[in-house]
C-alpha positions in Angstrom: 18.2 3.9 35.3 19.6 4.4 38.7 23.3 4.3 39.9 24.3 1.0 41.7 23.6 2.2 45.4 27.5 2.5 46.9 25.9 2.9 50.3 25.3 -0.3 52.5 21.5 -1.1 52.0 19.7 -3.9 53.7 16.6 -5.4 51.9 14.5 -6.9 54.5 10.7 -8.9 55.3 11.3 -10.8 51.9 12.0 -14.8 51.7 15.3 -15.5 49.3 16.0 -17.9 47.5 19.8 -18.1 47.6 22.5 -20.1 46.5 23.3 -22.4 43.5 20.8 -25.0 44.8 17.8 -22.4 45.4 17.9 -22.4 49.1 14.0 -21.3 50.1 15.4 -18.7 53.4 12.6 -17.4 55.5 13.5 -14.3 58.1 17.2 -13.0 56.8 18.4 -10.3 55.1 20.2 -9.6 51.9 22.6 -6.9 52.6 24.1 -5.4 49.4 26.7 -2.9 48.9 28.2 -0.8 45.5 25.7 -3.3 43.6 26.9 -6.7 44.8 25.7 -9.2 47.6 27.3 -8.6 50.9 26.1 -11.9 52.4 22.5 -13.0 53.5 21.7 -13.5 57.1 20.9 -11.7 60.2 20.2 -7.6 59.0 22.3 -5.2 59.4 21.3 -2.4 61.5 24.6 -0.1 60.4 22.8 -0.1 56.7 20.1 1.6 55.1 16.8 -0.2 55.3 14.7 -1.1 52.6 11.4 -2.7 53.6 9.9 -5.3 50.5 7.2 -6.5 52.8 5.5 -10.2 51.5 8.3 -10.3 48.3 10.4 -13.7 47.2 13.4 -12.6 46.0 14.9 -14.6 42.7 17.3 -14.6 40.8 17.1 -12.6 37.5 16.7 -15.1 35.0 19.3 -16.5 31.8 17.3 -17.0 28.4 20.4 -18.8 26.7 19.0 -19.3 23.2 17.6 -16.4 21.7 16.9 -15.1 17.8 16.2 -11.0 18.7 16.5 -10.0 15.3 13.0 -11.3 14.5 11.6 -9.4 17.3 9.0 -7.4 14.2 8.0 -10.7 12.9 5.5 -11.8 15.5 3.5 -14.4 14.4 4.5 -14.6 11.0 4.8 -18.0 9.7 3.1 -19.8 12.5 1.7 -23.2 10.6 5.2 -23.2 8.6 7.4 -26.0 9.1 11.2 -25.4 10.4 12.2 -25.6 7.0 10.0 -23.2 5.3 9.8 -20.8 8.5 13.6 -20.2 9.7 16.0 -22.0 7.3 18.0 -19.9 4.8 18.0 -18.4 2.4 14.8 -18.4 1.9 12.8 -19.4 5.1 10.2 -16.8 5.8 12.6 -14.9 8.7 15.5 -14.7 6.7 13.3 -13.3 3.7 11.6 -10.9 6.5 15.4 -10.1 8.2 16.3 -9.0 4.8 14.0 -7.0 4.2 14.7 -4.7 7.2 18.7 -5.3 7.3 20.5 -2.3 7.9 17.5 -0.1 9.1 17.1 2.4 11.8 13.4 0.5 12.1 15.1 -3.1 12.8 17.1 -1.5 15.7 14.1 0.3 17.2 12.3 -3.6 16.6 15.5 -5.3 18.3 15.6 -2.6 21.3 11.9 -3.2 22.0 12.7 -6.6 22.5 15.6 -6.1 24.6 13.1 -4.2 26.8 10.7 -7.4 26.7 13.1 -8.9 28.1 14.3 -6.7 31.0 10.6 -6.2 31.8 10.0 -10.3 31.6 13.0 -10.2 34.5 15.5 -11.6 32.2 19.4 -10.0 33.0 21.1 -11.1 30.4 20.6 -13.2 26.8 22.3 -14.9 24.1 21.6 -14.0 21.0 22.6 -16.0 17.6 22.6 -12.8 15.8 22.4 -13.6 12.1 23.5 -10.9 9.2 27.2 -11.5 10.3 29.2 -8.5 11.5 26.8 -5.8 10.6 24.5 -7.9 12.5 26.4 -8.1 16.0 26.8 -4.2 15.6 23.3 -3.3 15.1 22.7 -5.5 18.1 25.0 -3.4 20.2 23.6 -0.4 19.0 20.0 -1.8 20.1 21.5 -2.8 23.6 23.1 0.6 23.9 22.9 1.8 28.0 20.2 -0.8 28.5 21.3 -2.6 31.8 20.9 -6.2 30.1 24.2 -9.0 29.9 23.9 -9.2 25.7 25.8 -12.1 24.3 26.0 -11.7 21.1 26.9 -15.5 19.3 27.8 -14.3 15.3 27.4 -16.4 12.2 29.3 -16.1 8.6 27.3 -16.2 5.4 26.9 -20.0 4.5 27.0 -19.4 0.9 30.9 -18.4 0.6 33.8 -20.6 -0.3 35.0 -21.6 2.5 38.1 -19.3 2.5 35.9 -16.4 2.5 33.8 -17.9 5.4 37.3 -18.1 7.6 38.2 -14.5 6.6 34.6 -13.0 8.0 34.7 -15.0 11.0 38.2 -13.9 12.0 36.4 -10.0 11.6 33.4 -11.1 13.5 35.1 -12.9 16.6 37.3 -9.8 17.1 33.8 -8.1 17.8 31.2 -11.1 18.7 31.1 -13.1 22.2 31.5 -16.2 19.8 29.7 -17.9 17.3 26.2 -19.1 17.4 25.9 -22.0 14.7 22.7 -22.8 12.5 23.5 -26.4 11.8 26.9 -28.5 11.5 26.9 -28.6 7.7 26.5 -24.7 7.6 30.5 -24.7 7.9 33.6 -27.2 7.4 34.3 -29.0 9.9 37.8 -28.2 10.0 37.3 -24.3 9.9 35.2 -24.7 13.1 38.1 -26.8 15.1 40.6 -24.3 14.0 38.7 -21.4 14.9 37.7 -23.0 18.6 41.4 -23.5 19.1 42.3 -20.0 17.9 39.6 -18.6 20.0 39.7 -19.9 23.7 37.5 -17.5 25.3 34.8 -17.0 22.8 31.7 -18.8 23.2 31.3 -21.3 20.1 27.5 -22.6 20.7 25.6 -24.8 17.5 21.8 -25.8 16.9 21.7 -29.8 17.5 19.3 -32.6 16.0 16.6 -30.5 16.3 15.1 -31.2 12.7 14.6 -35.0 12.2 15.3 -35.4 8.4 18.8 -33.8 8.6 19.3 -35.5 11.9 18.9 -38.8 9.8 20.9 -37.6 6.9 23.7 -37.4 9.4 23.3 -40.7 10.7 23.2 -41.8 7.3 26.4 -40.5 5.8 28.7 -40.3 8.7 27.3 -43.3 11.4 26.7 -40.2 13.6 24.0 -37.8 15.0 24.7 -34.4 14.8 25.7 -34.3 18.3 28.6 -37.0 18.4 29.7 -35.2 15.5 29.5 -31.4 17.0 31.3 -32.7 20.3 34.5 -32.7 18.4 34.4 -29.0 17.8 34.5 -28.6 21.5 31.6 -26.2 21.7 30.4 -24.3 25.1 27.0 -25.5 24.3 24.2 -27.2 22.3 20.9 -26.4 21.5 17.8 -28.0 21.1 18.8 -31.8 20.9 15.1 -33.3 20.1 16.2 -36.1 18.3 19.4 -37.1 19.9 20.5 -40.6 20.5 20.6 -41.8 23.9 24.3 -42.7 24.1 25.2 -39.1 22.4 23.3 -37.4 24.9 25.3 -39.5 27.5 28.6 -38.4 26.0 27.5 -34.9 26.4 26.8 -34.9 29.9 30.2 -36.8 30.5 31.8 -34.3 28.5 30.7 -31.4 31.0 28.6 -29.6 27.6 25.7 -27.6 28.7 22.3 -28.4 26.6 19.6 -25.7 26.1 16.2 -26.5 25.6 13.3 -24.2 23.8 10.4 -26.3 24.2 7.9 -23.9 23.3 9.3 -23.3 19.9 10.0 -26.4 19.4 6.5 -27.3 19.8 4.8 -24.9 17.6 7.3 -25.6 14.7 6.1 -29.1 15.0 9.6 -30.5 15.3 9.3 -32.9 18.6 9.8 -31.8 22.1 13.2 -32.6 24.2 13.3 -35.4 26.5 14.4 -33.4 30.1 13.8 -36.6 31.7 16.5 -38.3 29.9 18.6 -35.5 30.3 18.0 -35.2 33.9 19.0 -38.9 34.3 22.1 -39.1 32.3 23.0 -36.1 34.6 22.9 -33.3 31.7 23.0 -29.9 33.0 20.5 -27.9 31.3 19.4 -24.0 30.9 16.6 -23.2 29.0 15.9 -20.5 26.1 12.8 -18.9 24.4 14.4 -19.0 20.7 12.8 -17.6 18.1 11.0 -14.0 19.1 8.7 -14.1 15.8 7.2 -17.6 17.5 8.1 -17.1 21.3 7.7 -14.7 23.7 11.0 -13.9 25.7 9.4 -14.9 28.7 11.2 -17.8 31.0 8.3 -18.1 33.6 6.0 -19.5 30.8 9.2 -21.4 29.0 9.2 -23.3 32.7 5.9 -23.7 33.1 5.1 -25.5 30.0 8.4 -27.8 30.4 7.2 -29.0 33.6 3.9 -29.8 32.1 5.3 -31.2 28.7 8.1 -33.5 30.8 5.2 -34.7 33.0 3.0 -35.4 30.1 5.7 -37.3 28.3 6.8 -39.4 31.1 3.3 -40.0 32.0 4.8 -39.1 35.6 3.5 -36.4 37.7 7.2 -36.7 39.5 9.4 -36.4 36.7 11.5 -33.7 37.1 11.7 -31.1 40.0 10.3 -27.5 39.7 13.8 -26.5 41.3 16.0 -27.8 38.2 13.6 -26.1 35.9 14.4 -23.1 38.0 17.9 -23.4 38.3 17.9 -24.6 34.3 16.4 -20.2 33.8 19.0 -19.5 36.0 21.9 -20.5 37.1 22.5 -23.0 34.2 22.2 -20.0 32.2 24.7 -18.3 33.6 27.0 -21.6 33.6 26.6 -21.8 29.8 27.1 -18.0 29.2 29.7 -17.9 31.4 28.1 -15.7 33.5 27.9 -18.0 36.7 30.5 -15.5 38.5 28.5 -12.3 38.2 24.7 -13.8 37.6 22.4 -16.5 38.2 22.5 -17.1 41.6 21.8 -14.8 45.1 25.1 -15.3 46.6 27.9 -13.4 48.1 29.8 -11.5 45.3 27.5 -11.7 42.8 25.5 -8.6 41.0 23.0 -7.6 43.2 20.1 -8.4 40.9 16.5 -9.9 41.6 13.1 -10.6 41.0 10.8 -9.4 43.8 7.8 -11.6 43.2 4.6 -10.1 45.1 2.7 -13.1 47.6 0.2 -10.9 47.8 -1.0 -10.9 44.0 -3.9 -12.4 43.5 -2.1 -15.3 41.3 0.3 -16.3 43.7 -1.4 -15.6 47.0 -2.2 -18.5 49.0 0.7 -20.1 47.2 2.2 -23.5 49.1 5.7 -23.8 47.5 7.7 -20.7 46.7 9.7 -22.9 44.0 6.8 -24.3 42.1 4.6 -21.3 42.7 7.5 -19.4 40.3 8.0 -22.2 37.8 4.3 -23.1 37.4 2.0 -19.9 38.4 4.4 -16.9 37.6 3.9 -14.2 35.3 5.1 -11.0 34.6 2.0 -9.3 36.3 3.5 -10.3 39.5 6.3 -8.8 39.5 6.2 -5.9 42.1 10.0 -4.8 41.2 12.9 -5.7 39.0 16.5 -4.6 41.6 19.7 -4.6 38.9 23.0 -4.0 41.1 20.4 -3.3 44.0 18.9 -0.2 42.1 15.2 -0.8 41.2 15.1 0.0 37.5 11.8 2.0 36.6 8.8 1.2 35.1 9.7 2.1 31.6 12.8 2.3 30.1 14.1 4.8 26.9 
């Protein structure tokens, strides 16, 4: 891949969509320099000119739930329940992970998917990397000189007392961005608080009440849903959240926690679909991930799409939630729960220079009446006409 251009370059003839809040601008410029944004506005004759022609220029997007590891597992288990399909030890992935642990071949499958990614438009990911140190490392070694954010969100062995658990997850967060949690009676509870307050700027993420039986199991024992009880460990953010209660989900938007959704493998597990309207209104800030890469593509512009549509269907509303929150939920929101919103998930000034140049002139998304929409509901990969990371167009292929 190229250098980040160090020269002034002005990227003309393309409408941006800029800002936190997606701001559609028509007839400015994005002027970039040593692989940030300068400002947008008027163009800047001083700088070298690049021409896009008829291009909308988006943010790269933020898949914030990810499982990479089971990138050479495509469509294995699909019919399998949550329980027989992804739960260890022995739910079909973990048997498959196994059986490739360690292997030169399981990087190769992991750095393929890294690539699916970058090609999909997607700058940076978080993965909850199972397999526990060795895990996080062969992830870094499949990430090695790609130009993609990795996150890398460790977990400890579940089966281990519970001093051996605390002793591997000092190892791993000296190495990991943080911990990405299976389910909240994977660990004690009062390893997990100790270890948030030992480790401030690691990223402590958790599945939540996405599987209804152990949802009610929770509510059973303790009086509490999984998320009123995961709010004490003071994560960064939750995922999944299917079967939350209403006032739970209210105490997570007032405690400023992000919520991720993965509709798409939500759906074809069987396990119930988020309610984004409910979110929405209890003012929730959302992002949104593909999980599982066995059951999911890594693609955000069909995660979107069939949100949109699900949300709409559910709320038997066809104005139920705004293509631009969608949007900013593969974005910005992304970048918010990564802690990433300095650097990525927005076109502003300061930020990395990278972009989606969307081609109008496709045949999918010419004729197209709202840019927003038209990337939410009508976007694919195919119309992508260039992927621009620190203002260098990345090639074709990648090594």
């Amino acid at each position: 891949m190229s250098e980040p251009m160090s020269e002034l370059v002005c990227f003309n003839d393309a409408i941006i969509l800029a800002g936190d809040d997606l701001q559609v601008i028509i007839g400015q410029s994005l002027l970039v320099k040593g692989g940030r944004i300068v400002r947008i506005g008027e163009p800047d004759l001083s700088a070298s000119q690049v021409s896009l022609g008829n291009k909308i220029l988006c943010p790269m997007f933020i898949n914030a739930h990810i499982h990479i590891g089971d990138t050479g597992a495509k469509e294995l288990g699909i019919g399998l329940p949550l329980e027989k399909a992804v739960i260890p030890p022995d739910g079909l992935k973990h048997r498959f992970l196994q059986s490739v642990s360690g292997t030169e071949a399981h990087i190769n499958m992991m750095r393929d998917g890294l690539l699916e990614l970058l090609h999909n438009g997607i700058i940076a990911m978080a993965d909850f990397r199972e397999q526990g140190l060795p895990g996080v490392r062969a992830l870094r070694q499949a990430a090695k000189d790609l130009p993609l954010h990795v996150i890398a969100l460790g977990r400890m062995d579940e089966s281990g007392a519970d001093e051996q658990i605390e002793a591997e997850a000092h190892l791993l967060l000296q190495e990991a961005d943080g911990l990405g949690i299976r389910d909240i009676e994977s660990y004690p509870s009062e390893l997990m608080k100790r270890l948030r307050k030992s480790y401030p700027n690691k990223i402590f993420a958790a599945h939540a009440a996405e599987n209804i039986n152990s949802e009610m199991k929770s509510r059973n024992r303790t009086g509490m849903g999984q998320t009123a009880r995961l709010l004490e460990w003071q994560p960064d953010f939750l995922v999944h959240l299917i079967h939350v209660l209403p006032d739970e989900l209210q105490r997570l938007s007032d405690a400023g926690i992000i919520a991720v959704a993965c509709p798409r493998c939500n759906g074809i597990l069987g396990s119930g679909q988020p309610k984004l309207a409910e979110w929405s209104k209890c003012g929730l800030h959302f992002a949104l991930g593909t999980d599982n890469v066995m059951f999911s593509s890594p693609d955000m512009m069909r995660e979107m799409d069939y949100a949109s549509r699900m949300v709409r269907g559910q709320e038997q509303d066809a104005a139920a939630l705004e293509p631009r929150l969608l949007l900013q939920a593969a974005t910005i929101e992304g970048a918010r729960a990564l802690r990433l919103e300095k650097e990525l998930g927005s076109l502003s000034p300061g930020k990395e220079s990278s972009f989606i140049a969307f081609d109008l002139e496709s045949p999918n998304l010419k004729y197209q009446q709202n840019v927003i929409s038209g990337i939410v509901h009508r976007a694919t990969p195919a119309d992508i006409a260039g992927i621009y990371v620190k203002g260098a167009r990345i090639p074709d292929l990648i090594q």
